[in-house]
Structures are given as structure tokens and as C-alpha cells.
C-alpha positions in Angstrom: 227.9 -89.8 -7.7 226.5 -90.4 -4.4 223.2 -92.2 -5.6 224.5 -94.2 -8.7 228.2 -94.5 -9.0 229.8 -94.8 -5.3 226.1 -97.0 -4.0 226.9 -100.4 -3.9 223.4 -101.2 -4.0 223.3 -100.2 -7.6 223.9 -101.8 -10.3 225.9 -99.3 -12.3 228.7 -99.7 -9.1 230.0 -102.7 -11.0 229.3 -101.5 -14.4 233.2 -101.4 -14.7 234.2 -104.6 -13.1 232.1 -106.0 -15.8 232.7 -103.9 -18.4 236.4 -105.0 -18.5 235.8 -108.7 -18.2 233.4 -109.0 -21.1 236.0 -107.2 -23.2 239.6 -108.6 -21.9 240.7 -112.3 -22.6 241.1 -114.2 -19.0 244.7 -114.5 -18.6 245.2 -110.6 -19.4 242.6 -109.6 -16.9 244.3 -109.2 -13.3 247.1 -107.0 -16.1 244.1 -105.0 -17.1 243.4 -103.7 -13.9 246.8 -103.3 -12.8 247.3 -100.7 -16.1 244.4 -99.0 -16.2 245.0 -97.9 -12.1 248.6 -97.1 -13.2 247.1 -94.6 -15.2 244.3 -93.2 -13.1 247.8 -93.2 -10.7 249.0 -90.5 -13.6 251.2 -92.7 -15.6 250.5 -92.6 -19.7 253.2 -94.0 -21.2 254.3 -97.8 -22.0 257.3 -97.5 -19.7 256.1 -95.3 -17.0 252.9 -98.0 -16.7 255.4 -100.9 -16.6 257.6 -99.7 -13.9 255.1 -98.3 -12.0 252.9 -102.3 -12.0 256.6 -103.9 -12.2 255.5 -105.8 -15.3 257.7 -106.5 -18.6 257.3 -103.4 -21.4 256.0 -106.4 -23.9 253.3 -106.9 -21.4 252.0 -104.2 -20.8 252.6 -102.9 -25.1 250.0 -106.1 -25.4 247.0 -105.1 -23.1 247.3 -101.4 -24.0 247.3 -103.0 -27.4 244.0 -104.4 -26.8 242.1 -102.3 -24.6 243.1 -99.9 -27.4 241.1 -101.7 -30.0 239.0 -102.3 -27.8 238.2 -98.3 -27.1 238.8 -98.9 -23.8 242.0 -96.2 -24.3 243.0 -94.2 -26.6 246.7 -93.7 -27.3 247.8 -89.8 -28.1 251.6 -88.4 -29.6 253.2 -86.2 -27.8 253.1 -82.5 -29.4 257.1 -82.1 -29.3 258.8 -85.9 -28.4 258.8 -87.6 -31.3 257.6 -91.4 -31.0 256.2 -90.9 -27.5 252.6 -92.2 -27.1 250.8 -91.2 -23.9 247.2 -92.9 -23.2 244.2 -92.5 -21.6 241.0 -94.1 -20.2 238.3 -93.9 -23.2 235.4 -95.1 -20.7 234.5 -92.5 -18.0 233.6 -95.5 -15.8 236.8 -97.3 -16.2 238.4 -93.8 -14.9 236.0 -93.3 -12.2 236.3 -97.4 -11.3 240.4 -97.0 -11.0 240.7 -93.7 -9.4 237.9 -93.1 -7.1 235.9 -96.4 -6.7 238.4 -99.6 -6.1 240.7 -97.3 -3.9 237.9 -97.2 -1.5 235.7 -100.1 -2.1 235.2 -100.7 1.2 234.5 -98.0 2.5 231.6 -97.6 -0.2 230.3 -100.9 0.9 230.5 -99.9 4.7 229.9 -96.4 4.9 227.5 -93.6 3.5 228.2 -92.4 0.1 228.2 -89.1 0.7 231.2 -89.5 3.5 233.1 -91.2 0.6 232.8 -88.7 -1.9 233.9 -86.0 0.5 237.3 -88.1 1.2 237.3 -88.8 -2.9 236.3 -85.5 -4.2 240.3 -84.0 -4.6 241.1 -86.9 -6.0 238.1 -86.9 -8.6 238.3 -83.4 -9.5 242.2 -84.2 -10.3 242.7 -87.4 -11.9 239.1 -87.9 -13.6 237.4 -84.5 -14.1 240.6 -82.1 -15.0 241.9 -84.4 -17.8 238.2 -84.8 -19.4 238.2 -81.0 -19.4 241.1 -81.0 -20.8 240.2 -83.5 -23.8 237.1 -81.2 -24.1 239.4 -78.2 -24.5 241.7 -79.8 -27.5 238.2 -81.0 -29.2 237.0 -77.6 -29.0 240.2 -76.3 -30.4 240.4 -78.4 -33.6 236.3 -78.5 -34.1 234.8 -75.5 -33.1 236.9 -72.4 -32.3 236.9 -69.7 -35.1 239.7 -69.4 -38.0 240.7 -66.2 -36.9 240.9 -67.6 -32.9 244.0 -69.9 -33.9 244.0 -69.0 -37.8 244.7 -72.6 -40.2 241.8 -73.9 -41.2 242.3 -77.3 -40.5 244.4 -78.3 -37.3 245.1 -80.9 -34.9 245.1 -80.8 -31.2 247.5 -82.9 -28.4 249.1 -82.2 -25.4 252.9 -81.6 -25.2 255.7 -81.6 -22.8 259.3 -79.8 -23.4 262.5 -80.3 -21.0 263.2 -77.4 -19.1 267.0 -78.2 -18.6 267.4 -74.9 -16.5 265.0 -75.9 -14.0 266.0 -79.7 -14.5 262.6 -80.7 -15.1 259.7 -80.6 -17.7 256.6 -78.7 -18.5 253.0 -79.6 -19.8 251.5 -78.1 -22.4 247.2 -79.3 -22.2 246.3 -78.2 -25.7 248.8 -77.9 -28.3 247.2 -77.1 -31.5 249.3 -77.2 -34.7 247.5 -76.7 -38.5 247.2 -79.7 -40.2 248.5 -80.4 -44.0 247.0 -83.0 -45.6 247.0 -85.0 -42.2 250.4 -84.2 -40.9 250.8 -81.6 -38.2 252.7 -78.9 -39.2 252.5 -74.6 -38.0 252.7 -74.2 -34.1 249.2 -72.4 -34.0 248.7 -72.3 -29.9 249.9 -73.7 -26.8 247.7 -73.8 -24.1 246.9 -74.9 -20.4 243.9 -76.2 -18.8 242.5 -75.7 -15.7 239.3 -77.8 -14.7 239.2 -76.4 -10.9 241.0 -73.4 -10.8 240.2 -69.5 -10.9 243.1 -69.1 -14.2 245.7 -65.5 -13.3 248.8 -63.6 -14.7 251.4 -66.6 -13.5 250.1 -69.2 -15.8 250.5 -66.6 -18.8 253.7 -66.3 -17.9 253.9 -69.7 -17.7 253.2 -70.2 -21.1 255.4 -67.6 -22.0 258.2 -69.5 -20.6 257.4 -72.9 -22.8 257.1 -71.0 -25.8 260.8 -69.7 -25.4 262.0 -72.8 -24.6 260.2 -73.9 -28.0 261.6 -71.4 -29.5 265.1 -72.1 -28.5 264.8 -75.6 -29.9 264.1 -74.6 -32.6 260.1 -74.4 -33.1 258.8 -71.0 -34.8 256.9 -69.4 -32.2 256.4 -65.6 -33.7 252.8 -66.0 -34.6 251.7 -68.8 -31.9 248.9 -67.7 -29.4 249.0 -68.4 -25.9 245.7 -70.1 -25.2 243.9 -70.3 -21.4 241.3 -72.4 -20.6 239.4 -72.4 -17.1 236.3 -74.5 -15.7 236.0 -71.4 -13.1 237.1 -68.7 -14.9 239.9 -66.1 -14.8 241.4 -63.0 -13.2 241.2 -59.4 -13.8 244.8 -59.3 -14.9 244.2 -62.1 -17.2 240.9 -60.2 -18.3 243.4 -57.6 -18.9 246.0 -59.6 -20.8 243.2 -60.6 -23.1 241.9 -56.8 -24.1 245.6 -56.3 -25.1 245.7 -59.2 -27.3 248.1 -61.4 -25.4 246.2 -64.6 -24.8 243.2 -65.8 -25.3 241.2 -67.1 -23.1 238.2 -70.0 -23.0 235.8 -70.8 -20.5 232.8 -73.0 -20.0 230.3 -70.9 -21.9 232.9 -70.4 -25.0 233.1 -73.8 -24.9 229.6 -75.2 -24.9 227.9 -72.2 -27.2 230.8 -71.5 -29.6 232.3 -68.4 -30.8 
């Protein structure tokens, strides 16, 4: 990061800058931009993007449009709301770019790298690094983990959120995987949360605990669906624990990259 990506003395520093304007028409360029920091700001969906950039909903549809065919972004359902489309940055240096890199342009033309990745680092680790993971954790979940991990032999993986009307708010759910029929989801086979930078413990069981019995009061069959951890760091004893008694199961970086 410090010798490539934050130097402005190299020429992968405006890799990004260029990347988008080879790919987006003139007049849709400055709009471009403007979406893709809306999301690196944490808003994925059309209207969220729109309000937060103060630009019309057809707008924005239009270049998400694009950039979409473009594989710039990709857009991805939501697991439970029906219709809703969330997206994401495809290009790891369009995420980096938006995040990390334009926020502090200056200061990566002024000042050593290495001070400006220590300010940037949080910010990194949040809004690029933990959603990757995250996206690593769903491909892993419909590609590689065993039958008997999630059981349905072919399945489909997204994230999810579900209203939470007693606490007046709602709750993610990172990996959502559901068995696929002939290309349409269908069994709730897991719900899952991901954790890129942080040591994983009892509360976030409990956590997903909680989401499945709201999904289960909406009506989603949850009696066979397996609460699923995933942790860049690793997890607690307790969770350890959890685990040996068959209550969760849990994935780190080595299940990950070497299988089951």
C-alpha cells in the first residue's frame, strides 16, 4: 500500500482515475465518481446512493446501469427483501480509489505514505478489506464448503437484512446461503456473519440466534438452518465451545483457503 497504491510517484496511483474514464461516457463521468464514493461511504442501494449524492433515482439507475455492464459493480438481491438490489465496487482499485485514496489525495501527494496509511488504515480495514472478506466468505459457501457443512448440493449465497421492529431497527446478515432449485433460491441452509478484523465470541452467536427468530416469526423455516461464523482473526474459547456442541459452525482463514 505504502510503495504502490498511496505513492503518487507511481503509476498504479492513478490506475483508477483512468480506469473509470476509459470506461464511462464524458457527460456521466463527474456522476461516476460521485456513486462509486457513495458507496465506499456505505450506501448500496439505488435510493440510498441518490440521496446521499442528491442526484435524481433515474440518474443514478443509468450509471449503476453502466458501470454494471461494464464490471465495474456488481449488483446483489437482498436474501429476505424482495426486489431490493444492493451493489458493490467489482474493481479493488475503484474501492481503494473512493475510500482511502481521493479522501486524502493531498495528503498522499504531500506527505509520506506510511503517515497516510496509519490515518487510513480503520477506514481500509472497514469499508474495503471487511466487505472483500466477506464476498470471499459467500464464494466459499456456495463453491467449496462440504455437503454435509450446509447440506443442498447446489446453493446460492447473498447477504440479507431483516427489520427488527422491537429494537426499531434492522440487522445484517453477511452470508446467507439458501439451496438452489433449478436456479431459484429456495431452503434457508445458513445465516451467517463475517468478521474481517475481529477476534469472533459467544455475543455474535447469539446474535444470529436472534435473526433467525425474527426469520422465523416471518415466516421463514428456520428448524434445520445453521448458524455460520466467519473470522479473519479467529474466535473465542466459548465459540470453540459452541462449535464442539454442534451449535455453529465456524470458518476461518485456513478453512477458507485449503478447504474442508
Amino acid at each position: 500500500m505504502c510503495r504502490t497504491v498511496l505513492s503518487w510517484r507511481v503509476p498504479l496511483f492513478w490506475e483508477a482515475r483512468y480506469l473509470l474514464e476509459s470506461e464511462a461516457d464524458h457527460a456521466d463521468r463527474a456522476l461516476c465518481h460521485s456513486v462509486l464514493g457513495a458507496i465506499a461511504d456505505g450506501r448500496s442501494t439505488p435510493g440510498g446512493i441518490a440521496d446521499r449524492i442528491g442526484a435524481s433515482l433515474s440518474d443514478v439507475s443509468h450509471v449503476l446501469a453502466v458501470m454494471s455492464n461494464q464490471q465495474l459493480l456488481y449488483g446483489e438481491p437482498d436474501a429476505f427483501r424482495t426486489g431490493l438490489t444492493r451493489y458493490h465496487i467489482a474493481e479493488p482499485l475503484l474501492a481503494i480509489e473512493h475510500a482511502v485514496a481521493w479522501p486524502h489525495r493531498a495528503r498522499c501527494e504531500q506527505e509520506d505514505a506510511a503517515g497516510v496509511w496509519r490515518r487510513v488504515r480503520a477506514t481500509f480495514d472497514s469499508v474495503v478489506a471487511a466487505p472483500h472478506f466477506a464476498q470471499l466468505c459467500r464464494d466459499w459457501a456456495t463453491r467449496h464448503a462440504a455437503w454435509e457443512t450446509f447440506g443442498g448440493a447446489s446453493r446460492v449465497a447473498v447477504r440479507g437484512t431483516i427489520p427488527d421492529p422491537g429494537r426499531r431497527t434492522r440487522l445484517d446478515a453477511d452470508v446467507v446461503v439458501r439451496a438452489s432449485v433449478e436456479g431459484t433460491p429456495g431452503t434457508l441452509l445458513s445465516v451467517g456473519l463475517a468478521r474481517w478484523n475481529e477476534t469472533m465470541d459467544i455475543h455474535h452467536l447469539e446474535r444470529l440466534r436472534h435473526i433467525m427468530s425474527l426469520l422465523d416469526a416471518s415466516g421463514e423455516y428456520t428448524q434445520q438452518t445453521v448458524a455460520a461464523c466467519y473470522s479473519g482473526i479467529g474466535f473465542s474459547p466459548e465459540l470453540r465451545a459452541a462449535e464442539a456442541r454442534g451449535e455453529v459452525v465456524l470458518v476461518d482463514v485456513d478453512r477458507l483457503y485449503h478447504g474442508e
